[in-house]
Structures are given as C-alpha cells and as structure tokens.
N, C-alpha and C positions, 0 to 999 in steps of 0.2 A: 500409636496405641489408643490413645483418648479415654474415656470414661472417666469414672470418678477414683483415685488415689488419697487414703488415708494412714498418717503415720503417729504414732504415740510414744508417750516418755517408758525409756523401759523401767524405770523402777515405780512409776503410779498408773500407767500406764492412760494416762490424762489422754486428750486427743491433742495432738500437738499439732498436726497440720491436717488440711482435707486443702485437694488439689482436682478441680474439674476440666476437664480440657475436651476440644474436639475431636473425632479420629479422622485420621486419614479415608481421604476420599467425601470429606462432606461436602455439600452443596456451598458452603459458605467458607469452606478452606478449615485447614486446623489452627489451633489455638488456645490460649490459655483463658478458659471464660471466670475463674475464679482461683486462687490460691491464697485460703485464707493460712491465716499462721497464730498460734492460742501461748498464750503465756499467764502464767496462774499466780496467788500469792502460797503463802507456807502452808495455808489452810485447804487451798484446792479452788479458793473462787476465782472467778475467772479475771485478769486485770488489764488486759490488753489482745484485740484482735484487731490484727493487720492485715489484709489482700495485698497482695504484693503483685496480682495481676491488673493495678490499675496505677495510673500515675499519680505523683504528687503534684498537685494545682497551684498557680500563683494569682491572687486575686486581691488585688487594693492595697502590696504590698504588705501580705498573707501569704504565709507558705501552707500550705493545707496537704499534710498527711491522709494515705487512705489507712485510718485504723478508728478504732473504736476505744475510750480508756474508760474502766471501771473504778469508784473509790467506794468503800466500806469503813462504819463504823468499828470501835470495840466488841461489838457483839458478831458485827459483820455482815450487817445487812447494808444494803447499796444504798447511797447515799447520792451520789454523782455517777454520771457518765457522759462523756464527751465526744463529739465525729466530727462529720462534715453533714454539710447541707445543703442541696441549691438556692442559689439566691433567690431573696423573692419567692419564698414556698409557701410563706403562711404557715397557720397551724398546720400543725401534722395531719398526714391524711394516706390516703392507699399509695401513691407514684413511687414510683421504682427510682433507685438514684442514676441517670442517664449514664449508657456508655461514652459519650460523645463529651466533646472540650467544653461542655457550657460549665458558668462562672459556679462557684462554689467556697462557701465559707464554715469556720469553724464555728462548734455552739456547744453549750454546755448546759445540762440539766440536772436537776437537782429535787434531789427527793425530801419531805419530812415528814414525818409520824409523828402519830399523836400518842398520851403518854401509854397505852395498853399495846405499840407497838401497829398499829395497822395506819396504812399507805393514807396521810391527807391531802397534801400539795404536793403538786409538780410543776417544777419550776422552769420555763426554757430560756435559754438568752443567748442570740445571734447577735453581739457587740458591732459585727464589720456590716450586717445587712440591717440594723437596727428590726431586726424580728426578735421582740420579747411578748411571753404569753405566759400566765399563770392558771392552773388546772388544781380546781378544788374536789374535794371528796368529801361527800356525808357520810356518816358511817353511824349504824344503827345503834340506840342507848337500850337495845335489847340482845343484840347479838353481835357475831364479826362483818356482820353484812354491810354491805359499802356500793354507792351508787357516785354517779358523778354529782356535783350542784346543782346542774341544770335539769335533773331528774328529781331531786328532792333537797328542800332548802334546809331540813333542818332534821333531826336523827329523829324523831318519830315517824317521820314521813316515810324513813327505806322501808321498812318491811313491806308495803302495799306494791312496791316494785319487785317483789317475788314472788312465786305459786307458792302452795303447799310444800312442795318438795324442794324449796329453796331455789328452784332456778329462776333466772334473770329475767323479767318480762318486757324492759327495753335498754334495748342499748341508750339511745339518745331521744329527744323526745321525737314522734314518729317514726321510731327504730322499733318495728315489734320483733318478738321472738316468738315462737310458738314449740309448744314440745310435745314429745308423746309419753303415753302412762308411766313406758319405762325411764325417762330422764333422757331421754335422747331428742336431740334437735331436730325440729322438724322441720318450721321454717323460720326463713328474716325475712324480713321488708323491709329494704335499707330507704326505699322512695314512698311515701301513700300520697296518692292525691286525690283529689274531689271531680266527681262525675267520669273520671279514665282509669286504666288499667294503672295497679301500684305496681313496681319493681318489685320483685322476689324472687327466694332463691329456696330451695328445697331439697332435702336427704333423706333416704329413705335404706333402712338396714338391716339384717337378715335376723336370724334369730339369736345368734351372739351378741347383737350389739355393733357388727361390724359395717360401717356405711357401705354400701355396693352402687346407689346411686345419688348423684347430684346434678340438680336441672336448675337451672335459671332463666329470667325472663329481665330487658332492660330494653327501655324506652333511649333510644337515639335521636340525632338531627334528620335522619334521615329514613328511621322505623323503629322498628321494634327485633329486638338480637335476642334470639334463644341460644340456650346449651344448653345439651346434656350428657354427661358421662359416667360413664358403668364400667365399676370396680370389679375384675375378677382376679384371683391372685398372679400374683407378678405382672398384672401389664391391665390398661386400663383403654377402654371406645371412647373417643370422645366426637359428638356431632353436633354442627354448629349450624344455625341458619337465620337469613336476616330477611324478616317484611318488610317492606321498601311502603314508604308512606304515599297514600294517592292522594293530588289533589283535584278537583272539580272544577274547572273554567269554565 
C-alpha cells in the first residue's frame, strides 16, 4: 500500500495516530518510515507522542523511549516537555534525529512566563550528556512583542527589532528577515558575510498570499548549492544545482 494512514478518536475525533510507510516496489524497499501515536489530557492538549516505528535506545545505562511527553499548568499552558536527543548536540539547531543506532539520551525542557503570561525562559537539561543551556527572552514594556536576549537586552530595546507592521527584522543577530508591503516573507539570510556572497533563501507568491516559489542559495566546502522550487497545486518542481569552487595554481 504505503502512503500516509491516519486514524482518530471517534467521540472527539482527536488525531490519534498518522502512519507513513513506503509502497511497494520502492527503490529503497518498503517500510514503516513513521508511526507516530497522540494521546491527550481531559482538555484536548496534547500529552504524549510516540513513534512506534523507531526503537528504544540504551545508553549509559538509559533506557531511552522514542516519544515525546508534555506537562501544563492550571490554566494549561506548557510548562515542560521531554524526548530524546543525540549526544553531544549542543544547543538546538536544524538536524534531523538520525535513523541510524548513534548514542542518544534523554532531556527535559522547561518553560516560565513572566507574570502578564508571555514565554521568558527556556530551560534545557540533558543530565546523562551533561548538555545544559538556558534561553532568555525580552519581551517589550510596550506590547506582547518578545525577541530573544541576544537581540535586545532590555524591553525598551524590542520594538526597534520590528517593522511598522510588526513583523520580525531578525531572527539572531546577522539573521535578517525581509518582507513585502503585504506581510509576507520575502527573504532570510541565515549567513552575511564581509566582501562574499551572504546565504539566502527567498519566496515569492501569487496574488492570494499563497507561496508558489522558493529559491535559495548556500555556500559549501566545496561551492555554492542553489535551489529552487515551484509550488503549483498538488505537487511541487524542485531544481537543484551546485558551483563547484575553482582554485588557481
């Protein structure tokens, strides 16, 4: 069969499971590439997801579950949440969790607000790989606007990290954003550098609002890697290509 499989509770009709598999006849054989599985509290939030198409790990004398667990306060807003991690990851960042046996440990994160309710710390703690990192947030003494630390140290500072229209002008610092009239994303520059080409990535979309294209451009060890792909309904072009760097003997 293959494709993607999804089943719900029948009386809330929650999503209780989504199942991705291979079909028959793929290049790569078939198989179960995901099965995750959702379990909720009284309320509807979500408090536990599990894949059941990955194994449980043993690591330092760690048994390591593939699931993910959510906790909430009284009012119900997330407070904790707990998985797995590769060892040796460092702060969080874009990698995928490997299909493959490498080592893996458990970690817990932890959220606080401040007293008007909006996100100020996040807290991580990997006990078995000893990765602990705390994530601050300024949040504006004008509005709900909220930047990280490293972006502004102190809440008069956020509003200058937004346009007119509220949106975000950097991610991190040398993270720009760029937007168009209507509020829509134009581009990132996740890399800038001095006298070379910066990394960016760029969207461009039709008269709805609806993205139809994204290109990007990134500096490698070995050149410079474009893409780009166009959005038309149900199925999408995607063309990739790589300048290979020259050197001069």
């Amino acid at each position: 069969m293959g494709g993607v499989s999804r089943e719900y509770e029948p009386q809330t009709q929650r999503l209780k499971r989504i199942k991705t598999e291979r079909p028959a006849g793929h290049p790569q054989g078939t198989g179960v590439l995901q099965d995750l599985r959702y379990e909720y509290d009284p309320v509807g939030n979500v408090k536990c997801v599990r894949n059941d198409a990955e194994e449980t790990r043993f690591w330092r004398n760690q048994q390591v579950e593939p699931e993910n667990q959510y906790g909430y306060d009284s009012l119900y807003q997330l407070i904790s949440a707990s998985g797995r991690e590769k060892v040796n990851i460092g702060q969080q960042n874009r990698s995928f969790f490997p299909a493959d046996s490498i080592s893996c440990t458990r970690y817990l994160r932890t959220y606080t607000d401040d007293s008007d309710n909006n996100l100020s710390r996040i807290r991580h703690s990997a006990p078995g790989s000893s990765n602990g990192y705390t994530t601050y947030i300024t949040v504006s003494d004008c509005s709900n606007r909220a930047v990280l630390r490293s972006l502004a140290a102190t809440p008069a500072e956020v509003e200058m990290q937004f346009g007119p229209g509220g949106e975000q002008l950097q991610l991190q610092p040398g993270q720009t954003l760029a937007w168009t009239a209507r509020g829509e994303l134009l581009q990132v520059t996740p890399v800038e550098r001095e006298g070379t080409q910066d990394d960016w990535e760029y969207y461009r979309y039709d008269a709805r609002s609806q993205r139809v294209v994204k290109g990007s451009r990134r500096r490698t060890g070995s050149g410079t890697q474009t893409q780009r792909v166009v959005y038309l309904p149900g199925w999408s072009c995607e063309r990739k290509a790589v300048e290979k760097a020259c050197r001069q003997w």
